[in-house]
C-alpha positions in Angstrom: 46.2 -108.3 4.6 42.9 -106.0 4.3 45.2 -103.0 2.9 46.2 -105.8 0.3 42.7 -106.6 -0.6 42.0 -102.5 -0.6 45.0 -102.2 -3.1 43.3 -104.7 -5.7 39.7 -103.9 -5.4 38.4 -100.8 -4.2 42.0 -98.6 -4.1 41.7 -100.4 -8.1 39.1 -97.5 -8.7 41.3 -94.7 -7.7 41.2 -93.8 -4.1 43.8 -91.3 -3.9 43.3 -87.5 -3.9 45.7 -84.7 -6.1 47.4 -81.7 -4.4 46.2 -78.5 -6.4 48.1 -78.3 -9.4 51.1 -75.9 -9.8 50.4 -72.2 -11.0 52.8 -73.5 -14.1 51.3 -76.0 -14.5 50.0 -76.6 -18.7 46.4 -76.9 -19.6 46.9 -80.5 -19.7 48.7 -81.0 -16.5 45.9 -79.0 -14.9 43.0 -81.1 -16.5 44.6 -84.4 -15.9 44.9 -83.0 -12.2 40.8 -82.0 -12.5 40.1 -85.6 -13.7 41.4 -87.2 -10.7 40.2 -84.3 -8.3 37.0 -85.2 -9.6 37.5 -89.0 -8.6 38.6 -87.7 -5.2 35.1 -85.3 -4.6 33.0 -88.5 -5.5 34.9 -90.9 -2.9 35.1 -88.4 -0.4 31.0 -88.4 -1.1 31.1 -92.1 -1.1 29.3 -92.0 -4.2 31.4 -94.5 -5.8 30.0 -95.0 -8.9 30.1 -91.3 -9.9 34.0 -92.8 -10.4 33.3 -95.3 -12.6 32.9 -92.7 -16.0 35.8 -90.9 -15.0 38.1 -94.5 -15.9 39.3 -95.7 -19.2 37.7 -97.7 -21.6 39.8 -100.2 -21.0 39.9 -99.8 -17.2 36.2 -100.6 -17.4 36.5 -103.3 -19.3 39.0 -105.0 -16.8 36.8 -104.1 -13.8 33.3 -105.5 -15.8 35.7 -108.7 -16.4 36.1 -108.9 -12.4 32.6 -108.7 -12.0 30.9 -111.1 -14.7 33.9 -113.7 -13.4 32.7 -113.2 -9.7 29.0 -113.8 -10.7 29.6 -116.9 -12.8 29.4 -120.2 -11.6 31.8 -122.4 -10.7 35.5 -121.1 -11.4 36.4 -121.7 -14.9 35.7 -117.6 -15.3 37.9 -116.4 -12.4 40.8 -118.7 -13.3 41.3 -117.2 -16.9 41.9 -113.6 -15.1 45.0 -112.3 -14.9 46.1 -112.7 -10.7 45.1 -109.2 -9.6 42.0 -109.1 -11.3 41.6 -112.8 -9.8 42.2 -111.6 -6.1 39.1 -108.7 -6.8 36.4 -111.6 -7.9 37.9 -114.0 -5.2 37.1 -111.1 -2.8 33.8 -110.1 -4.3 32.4 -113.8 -3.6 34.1 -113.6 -0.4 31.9 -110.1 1.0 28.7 -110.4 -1.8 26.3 -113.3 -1.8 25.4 -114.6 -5.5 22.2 -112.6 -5.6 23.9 -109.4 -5.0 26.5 -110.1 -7.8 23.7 -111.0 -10.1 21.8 -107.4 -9.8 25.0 -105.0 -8.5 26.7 -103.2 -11.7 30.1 -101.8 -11.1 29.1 -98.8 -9.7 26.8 -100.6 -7.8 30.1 -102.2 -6.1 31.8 -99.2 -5.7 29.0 -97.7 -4.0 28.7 -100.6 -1.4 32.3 -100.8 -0.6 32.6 -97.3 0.6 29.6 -97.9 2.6 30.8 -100.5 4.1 34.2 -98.8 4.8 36.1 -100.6 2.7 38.2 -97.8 2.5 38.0 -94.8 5.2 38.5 -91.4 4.1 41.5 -90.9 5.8 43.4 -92.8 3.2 42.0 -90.0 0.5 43.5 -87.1 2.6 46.8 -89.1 3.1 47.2 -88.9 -0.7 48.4 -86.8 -3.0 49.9 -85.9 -6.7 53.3 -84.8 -7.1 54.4 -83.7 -10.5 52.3 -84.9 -13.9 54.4 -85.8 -17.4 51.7 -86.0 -20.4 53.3 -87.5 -23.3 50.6 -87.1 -26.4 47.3 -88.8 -24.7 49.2 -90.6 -22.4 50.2 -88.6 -18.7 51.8 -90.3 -15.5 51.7 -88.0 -12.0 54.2 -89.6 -9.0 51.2 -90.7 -6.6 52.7 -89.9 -2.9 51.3 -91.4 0.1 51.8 -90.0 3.9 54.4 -88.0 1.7 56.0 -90.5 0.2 56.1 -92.2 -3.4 53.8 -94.9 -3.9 54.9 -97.7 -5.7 52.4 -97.4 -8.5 51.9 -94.1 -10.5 48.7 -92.5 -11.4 48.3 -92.6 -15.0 45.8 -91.2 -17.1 45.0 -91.6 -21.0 43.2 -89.0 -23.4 40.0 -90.2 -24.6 37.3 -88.4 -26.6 39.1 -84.9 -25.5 38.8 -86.0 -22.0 41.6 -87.5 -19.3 40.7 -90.1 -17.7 42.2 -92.4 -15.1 43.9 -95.6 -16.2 44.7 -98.5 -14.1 46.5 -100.6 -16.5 49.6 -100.0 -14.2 47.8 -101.0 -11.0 46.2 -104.3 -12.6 50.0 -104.9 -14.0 51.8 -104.3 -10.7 49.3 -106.2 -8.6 49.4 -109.5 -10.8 53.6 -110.0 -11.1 53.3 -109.2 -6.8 51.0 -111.8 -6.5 52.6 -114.2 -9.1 56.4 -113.3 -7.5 54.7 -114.4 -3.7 52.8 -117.5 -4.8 55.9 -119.1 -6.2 57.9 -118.0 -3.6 55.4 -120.0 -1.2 55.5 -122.4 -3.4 51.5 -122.5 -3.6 49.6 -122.0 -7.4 48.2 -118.5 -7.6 44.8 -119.1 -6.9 45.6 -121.2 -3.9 47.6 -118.2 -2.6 45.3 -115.7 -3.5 42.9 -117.9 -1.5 44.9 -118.1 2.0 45.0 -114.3 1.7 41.1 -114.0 1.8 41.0 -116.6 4.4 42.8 -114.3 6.6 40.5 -111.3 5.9 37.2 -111.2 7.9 34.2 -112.8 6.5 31.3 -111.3 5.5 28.5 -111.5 8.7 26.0 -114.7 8.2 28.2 -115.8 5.0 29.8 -119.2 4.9 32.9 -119.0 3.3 33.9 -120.2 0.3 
């Protein structure tokens, strides 16, 4: 269940690392491969929020979403997210107390959850990119794991000239998994999404919630 939580929260901002792109390889292919390496420098660094500009607009939209729902009191915010982006603020108030939400930004987050080893390193140097299609401002690279497709890809949009890492995909993927096993156990989503954090460790000196 933790690599479940990793796949929706902190894997959300891009823990994977690219193989070196191909000496073919167009100058698009190769920047889109640069973006990402970049991604891959910072987390191996654990500076996690050096990530955070490297994301599109819109993936940082989605992950501010998570965060301003997590900090909000009561529920009413976290239930009008989408189920993977649910699971992330469940999990925030599950590992950050309410005065760490108030003051942490997103990079604050990404910071603390490699410092907390969230995610190890060794899932970086598992990962890697196989080939990249760009289609206009729009490129997708086959993201292997241990050798071996993921079921996600790594996609990427163009914005301002640059390429930057889009998780549209991952948000997408995450939400119809969670909404296909919910029904399936015949629980509501949040309900569900709630037995999985129950059976992830608490936060030291936390009740839980």
């Amino acid at each position: 269940m933790r690599s479940l939580f990793l796949a929706f929260f902190i894997v959300i901002l891009t823990a994977s690392a690219f193989a070196a792109p191909l000496p073919r390889a167009t100058p698009d292919e190769r920047e889109v491969a640069a973006a990402f390496d970049a991604a891959r420098a910072a987390l191996s660094e654990q500076r996690g929020g050096a990530v955070v500009p490297l994301l599109s607009r819109a993936s940082v939209k989605s992950l501010e979403a998570v965060r301003v729902a997590a900090r909000a009191p009561g529920n009413a915010a976290v239930e009008k997210l989408e189920p993977a982006e649910r699971f992330a603020a469940m999990g925030l108030r599950r590992y950050l107390g309410p005065s760490e939400l108030r003051r942490m930004s997103v990079g604050d987050i990404a910071d603390h959850a490699l410092k907390q080893g969230w995610l190890g390193p060794n899932v970086i140097a598992r990962s890697s990119l196989g080939a990249v299609r760009v289609n206009g401002d729009h490129a997708s690279g086959l993201l292997m794991v241990d050798n071996r497709p993921a079921m996600v890809p790594a996609d990427f949009v163009r914005e301002g000239g640059a390429w930057r890492i889009d998780l549209a995909s991952v948000f997408s993927f995450g939400s119809q998994m969670l909404k296909g096993f919910a029904a399936m156990s015949g629980k509501d989503e949040t309900a569900y999404i709630a037995d999985l954090l129950e059976k992830l460790p608490a936060k030291p000196g936390m009740m839980k919630r």
